[in-house]
N, C-alpha and C positions, 0 to 999 in steps of 0.2 A: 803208078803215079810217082810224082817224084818229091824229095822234100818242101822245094819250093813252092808247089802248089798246095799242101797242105798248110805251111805257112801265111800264105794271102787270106785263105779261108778263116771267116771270124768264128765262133760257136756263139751260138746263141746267148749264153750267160754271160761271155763276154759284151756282147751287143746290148745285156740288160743292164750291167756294170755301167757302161757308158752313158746309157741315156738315165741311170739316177746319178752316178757324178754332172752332168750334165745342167742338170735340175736346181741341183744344188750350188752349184756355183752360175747362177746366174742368167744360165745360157738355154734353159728350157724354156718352159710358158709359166712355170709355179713362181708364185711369187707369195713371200713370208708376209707376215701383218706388220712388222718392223719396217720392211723395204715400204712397204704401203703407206703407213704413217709418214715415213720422213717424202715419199712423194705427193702425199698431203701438204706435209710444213712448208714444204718447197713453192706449191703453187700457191698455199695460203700468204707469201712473203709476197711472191710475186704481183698476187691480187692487190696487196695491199701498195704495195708498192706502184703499183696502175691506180689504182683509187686516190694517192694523194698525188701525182699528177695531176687526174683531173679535175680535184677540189682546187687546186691551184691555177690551175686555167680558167677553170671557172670565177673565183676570185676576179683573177686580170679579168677579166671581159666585164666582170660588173662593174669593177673603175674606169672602165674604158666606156662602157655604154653610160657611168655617170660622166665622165666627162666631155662626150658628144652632145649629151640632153643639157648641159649647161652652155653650152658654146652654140652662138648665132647661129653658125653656117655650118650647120652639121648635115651631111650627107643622110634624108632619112634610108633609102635602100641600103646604104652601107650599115645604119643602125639596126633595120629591122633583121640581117644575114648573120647580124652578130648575136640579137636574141633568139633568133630561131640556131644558132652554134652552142648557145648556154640552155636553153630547153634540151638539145639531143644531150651536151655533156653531162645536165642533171638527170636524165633518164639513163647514163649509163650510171653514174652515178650511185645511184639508186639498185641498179641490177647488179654492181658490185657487190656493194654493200650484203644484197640478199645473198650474192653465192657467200661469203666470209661468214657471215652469220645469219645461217638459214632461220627464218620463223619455224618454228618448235610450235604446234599445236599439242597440248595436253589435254 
């Protein structure tokens, strides 16, 4: 055989060296409690950040549905699509809210 081929050829220790550098820097399936937490904080920002959205649409829709119910010539179908749009938002709402701050049974 010739040098070249012994060259290409990995050893095994080597092949174990790689897949714990591997590990460690990111690229395997392990993952730290650190890396875990900040992908926590990350979706807990983002949750929050969807949750006052849609307190804030929600808001708009109740001035908007008070000011159809005050006005003569208010479309009721258009009224009622916009309360059945503020019941789905308060039920997401609400499921926000439980993922962010789960109920805790003691």
């Amino acid at each position: 055989m010739s040098d070249n081929n012994d060259e290409d050829i990995q050893k095994p220790q080597d092949v174990t060296a790689q897949n714990i550098s591997a590990k460690h820097s990111g690229k395997g399936k392990a993952s730290s409690p650190a890396n875990d937490a900040e992908a926590e904080d990350k979706l807990k920002v983002a949750l929050k950040q969807k949750l006052e959205k849609l307190l804030s649409e929600h808001r708009d829709l109740d001035d908007v549905l008070e000011r159809l119910s005050s006005d003569a010539h208010f479309d009721q179908l258009q009224r009622q699509r916009l309360k059945k749009r503020k019941l789905s938002l308060k039920d997401e709402i609400i499921r926000l809210r439980g993922r962010i701050l789960p109920d805790i049974i003691a």
